[in-house]
C-alpha positions, 0 to 999 in steps of 0.5 A, a space after each residue: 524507493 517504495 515498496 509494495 509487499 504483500 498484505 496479509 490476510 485470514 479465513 472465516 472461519 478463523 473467528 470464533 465468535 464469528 464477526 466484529 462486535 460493533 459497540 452500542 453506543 455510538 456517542 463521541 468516545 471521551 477520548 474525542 472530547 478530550 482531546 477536543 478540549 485540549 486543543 481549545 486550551 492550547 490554541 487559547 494559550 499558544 494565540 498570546 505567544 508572538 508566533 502563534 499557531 495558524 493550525 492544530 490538529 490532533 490524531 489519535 488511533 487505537 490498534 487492537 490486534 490478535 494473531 498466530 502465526 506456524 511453520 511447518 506444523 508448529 505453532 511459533 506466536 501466539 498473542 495480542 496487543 492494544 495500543 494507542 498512539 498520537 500524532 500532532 500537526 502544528 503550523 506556524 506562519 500562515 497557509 502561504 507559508 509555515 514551518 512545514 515548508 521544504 528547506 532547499 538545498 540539504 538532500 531528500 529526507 525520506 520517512 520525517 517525522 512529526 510528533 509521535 507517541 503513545 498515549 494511555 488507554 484508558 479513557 481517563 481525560 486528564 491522563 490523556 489531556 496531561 500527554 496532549 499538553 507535554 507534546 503540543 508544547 513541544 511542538 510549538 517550540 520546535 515548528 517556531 524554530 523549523 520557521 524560522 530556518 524556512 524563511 532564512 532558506 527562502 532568502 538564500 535559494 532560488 525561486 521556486 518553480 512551483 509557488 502554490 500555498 503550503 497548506 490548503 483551506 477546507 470545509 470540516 467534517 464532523 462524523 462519529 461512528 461506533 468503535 469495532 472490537 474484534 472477537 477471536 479464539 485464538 485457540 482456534 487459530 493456533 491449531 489451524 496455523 498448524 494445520 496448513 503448515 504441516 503438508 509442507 514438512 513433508 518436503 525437504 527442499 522447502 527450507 521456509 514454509 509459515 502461515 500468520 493469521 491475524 485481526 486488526 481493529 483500528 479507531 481513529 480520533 481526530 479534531 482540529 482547529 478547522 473545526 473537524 471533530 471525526 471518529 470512525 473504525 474498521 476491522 481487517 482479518 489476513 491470512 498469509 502464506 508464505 513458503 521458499 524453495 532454493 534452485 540447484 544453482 542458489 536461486 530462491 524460490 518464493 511463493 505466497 498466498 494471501 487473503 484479505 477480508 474487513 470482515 470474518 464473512 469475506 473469508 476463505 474456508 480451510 478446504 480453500 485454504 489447504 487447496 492453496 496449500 497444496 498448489 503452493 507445494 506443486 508450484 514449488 516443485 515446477 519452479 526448482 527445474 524450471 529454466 532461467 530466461 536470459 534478459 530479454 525484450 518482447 510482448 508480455 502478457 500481465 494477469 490482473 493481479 500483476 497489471 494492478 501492481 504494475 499501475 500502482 508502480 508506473 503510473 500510481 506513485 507519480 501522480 501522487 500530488 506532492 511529487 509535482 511540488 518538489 523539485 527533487 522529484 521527476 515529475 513525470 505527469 506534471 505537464 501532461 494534465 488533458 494530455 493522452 498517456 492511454 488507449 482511449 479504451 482505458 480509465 483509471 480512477 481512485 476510490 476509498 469509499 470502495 469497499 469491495 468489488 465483486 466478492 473481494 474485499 478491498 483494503 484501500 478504504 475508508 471513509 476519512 483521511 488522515 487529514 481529516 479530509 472526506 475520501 471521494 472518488 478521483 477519476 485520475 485518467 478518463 478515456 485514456 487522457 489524464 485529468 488530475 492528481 491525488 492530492 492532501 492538503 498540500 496545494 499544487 499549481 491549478 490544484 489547490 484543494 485536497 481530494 481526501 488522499 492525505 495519508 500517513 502510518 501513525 508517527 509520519 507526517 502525512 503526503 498524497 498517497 494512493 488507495 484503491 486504484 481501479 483500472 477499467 477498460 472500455 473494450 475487452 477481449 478474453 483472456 484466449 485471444 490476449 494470447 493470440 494477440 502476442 503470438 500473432 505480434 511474435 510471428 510478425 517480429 519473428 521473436 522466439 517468445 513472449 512472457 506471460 506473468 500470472 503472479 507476483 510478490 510485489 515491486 518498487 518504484 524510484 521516482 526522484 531525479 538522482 538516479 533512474 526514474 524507473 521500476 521494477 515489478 517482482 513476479 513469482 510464476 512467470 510462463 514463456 509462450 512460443 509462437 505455436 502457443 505452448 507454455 512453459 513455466 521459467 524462472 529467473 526475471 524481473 519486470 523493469 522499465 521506465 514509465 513513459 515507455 512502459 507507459 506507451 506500450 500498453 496496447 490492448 486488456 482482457 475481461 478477467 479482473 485481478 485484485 492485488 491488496 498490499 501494504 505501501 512504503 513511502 515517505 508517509 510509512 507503510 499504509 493499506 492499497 489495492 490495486 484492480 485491473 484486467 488482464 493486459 498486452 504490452 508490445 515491448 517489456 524489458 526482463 532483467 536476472 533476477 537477484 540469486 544467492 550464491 550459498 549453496 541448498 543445504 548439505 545436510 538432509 533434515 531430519 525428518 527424513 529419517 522418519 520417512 
């Protein structure tokens, strides 16, 4: 299952000072060229052993992150944290076959992981080196013994269908750009995260209501025997807020707002954000009376923001290489490379190197992947035919080399995974005749609605074979729109389907682009996507009821109340 959760984000003028200060000196930090002469020595010893190593990579990355976070009117954290953590990739074998190959036949193992562990931080090398030295030794013994298991599974299993290498050969990249520091007041955060909770006391049917301001920087270090020698850094600034009502018949109610900027600049105001504010409460208010919609099959609009989530979910994750690898999984897009699964109207493509799009910040991107591998762009569909699949280092049949999507959260072993998924339509139409666009299909079908979704929290996808290859997006405004074009806001469903299906309803786009930037789970852990896309039409979704709880709102009245 992976899920997609809403990323936070943070205002301008949060940041005092204003910006990232960006180091001076841009030479290799020490803590390359430690972990540089580490891996040397490492591979000079491991060589003599009677299995050695075939590949070594080390990653380092450093986390410097500050934040507040309040609820209605008070401040509940404040405080900061910097670490640095290791990751080791050590292949025994050779690039056909090594340690990392999968062992058949003992069931899915979601979220592996390799060698992970926090190192010092200061820049003093042999402390550093001393850490190196313990965990590739480790390592070593473990991949020999994991090697050993592969090839006794290779004898006892079946053929596989797919016998493409286990790891793939690429050029190495040498890049060294200088450490970001984030500069923060966080006396200043502290007072605004008060200050944007505070209307939300005013209100006793809200029972949850936060806001979390927070700053990242991350600098990542990374060599391996290949050669690849990269250090690069990039900040992140959110703000998230987040606020939950409960329906008379326990329904819960969320509603959030996020922000995301990779600098101070990119940022909202506090007019913009106490304007949030204020529409979350409204909406709030609207969602406990609005009524429930039944299961329900019909035409749909989906906003730009709900449509980049829905492609994410449907299409994104089953084109991500290793899915078409294991035989575990259910390979929706395997066989359909050159084939038609859009409109022509319709390209899809990836791109990390993208960093922004208009005036939205987009938090997909970066420059190498965790594999070293340079990002590039991957034009995935092309006028409505699919081409090709994102892939890391792990070779797929008439696949064979990564296209910089190798990616990981600090501890797990990295897969192919998305970054920012950008939908792009050839032939559009605006947002008002979409509209007219489904009431003219519910005339022809003589159905009494359609649904149109404008904001969502997020969703998952199931892509194995076990059970239901399907999905499932989680809207939070969701309007009914009746064959005479009224609106009305409606609680109560979940967008569900199975992709093929979902896939070919897809029939016409609108010109107004929506930007969803989140957090992704998978087997490689959590990491940053973005999802862009307009506004489209589908001719048939399938709605379930939502999840409700049965407890009922609170009996008591809060205190607050009593002030009133």
């Amino acid at each position: 299952m992976r899920r997609y959760r809403v990323f936070g984000i943070c205002t301008a003028l949060l940041v005092v000072p204003v910006g990232a200060v960006r180091a001076q000196d841009a030479d290799r930090s020490p803590v390359l060229q430690a972990m540089k002469q580490e891996l040397s020595r490492s591979l000079q010893v491991l060589n003599e052993q009677p299995t050695p190593p075939y590949y070594l990579s080390y990653e380092v990355m450093e986390l410097h992150s500050a934040g507040a976070s309040g609820s209605f009117g008070t401040l509940i954290y404040s405080g900061e944290d910097r670490r640095r953590q290791l990751d080791i990739d050590l292949r025994v074998g050779d690039y056909a076959m090594d340690n990392t190959h999968p062992v058949r036949g003992r069931g899915r193992r979601f979220g592996r992981r390799y060698a992970f562990v926090q190192i010092p931080l200061s820049d003093d090398s042999d402390a550093i080196r001393s850490v190196l030295w313990f965990h590739t030794d480790q390592r070593y013994k473990r991949a020999v013994e994991q090697l050993t298991r592969v090839k006794t599974n290779v004898q006892v299993t079946v053929e596989q269908e797919d016998r493409s290498d286990d790891f793939s050969r690429e050029v190495p990249e040498t890049y060294t750009e200088a450490p970001l520091r984030i500069a923060v007041d966080r006396g200043a955060w502290e007072e605004k995260v008060r200050q944007y909770t505070a209307p939300f006391a005013g209100y006793g049917d809200i029972y949850h209501a936060s806001a979390s301001i927070g700053a990242m920087a991350r600098t990542r270090w990374f060599v391996d025997s290949d050669g690849a020698e990269i250090q690069t850094s990039q900040t992140h600034y959110r703000l998230t807020l987040s606020a939950v009502t409960k329906a008379d018949d326990g329904m819960e109610l969320p509603r959030y707002e996020s922000f995301f900027a990779l600098t101070p600049e990119g940022l909202p105001g506090d007019e913009a954000v106490l304007e949030a504010v204020e529409r979350m409460i409204g909406d709030l208010q609207a969602l406990r009376s609005a009524p429930i919609v039944e299961p329900y099959t019909g035409p749909a609009i989906l906003s730009g923001r709900a449509s980049g989530v829905f492609f994410h979910e449907v299409f994104g994750h089953r084109i991500e290489g290793h899915r078409q690898k294991s035989e575990e999984e259910g390979q929706t897009f395997k066989k359909k490379v050159n084939e038609k699964v859009l409109p022509e109207a319709f390209s899809v493509f990836f791109d990390p190197t993208l960093d922004r799009l208009g005036t939205t910040d987009l938090v997909g991107s970066y420059r190498y992947d965790n594999q070293g591998v340079r990002a590039r762009r991957v034009d995935v569909i092309e006028a409505g035919v699919f081409k090709r699949f994102l892939m890391s280092r792990s070779p797929i049949e008439g696949f064979p080399n990564s296209n910089g999507h190798g990616r990981r959260q600090p501890g797990y072993a990295p897969v192919a995974r998305q970054s920012n998924l950008v939908v792009e339509v050839s032939e559009s139409v605006s947002r008002a005749d979409l509209k007219e666009m489904l009431i003219a299909q519910l005339k022809r079908e003589n159905k009494p609605f359609g649904l149109f979704f404008e904001d969502i929290q997020g969703g998952f996808t199931i892509t194995g074979r076990t059970i239901p290859n399907a999905f499932n997006v989680l809207p939070i405004m969701v309007y009914r729109i009746t064959p005479d074009g009224q609106e009305e806001l409606v609680r109560g469903v979940d967008l569900i389907g199975t992709p093929l299906t979902a896939f070919s309803q897809i029939a016409a786009a609108d010109s107004e682009t929506g930007v969803f930037n989140g957090i992704c789970g998978a087997e490689s852990g959590g990491v940053p996507v973005s999802a862009v896309s307009p506004g489209i039409l589908i001719s048939q979704i399938e709605v379930q009821k939502k999840e409700k709880s049965q407890a009922r709102p609170p009996v008591l009245p809060p205190p607050f109340e009593d002030r009133q």
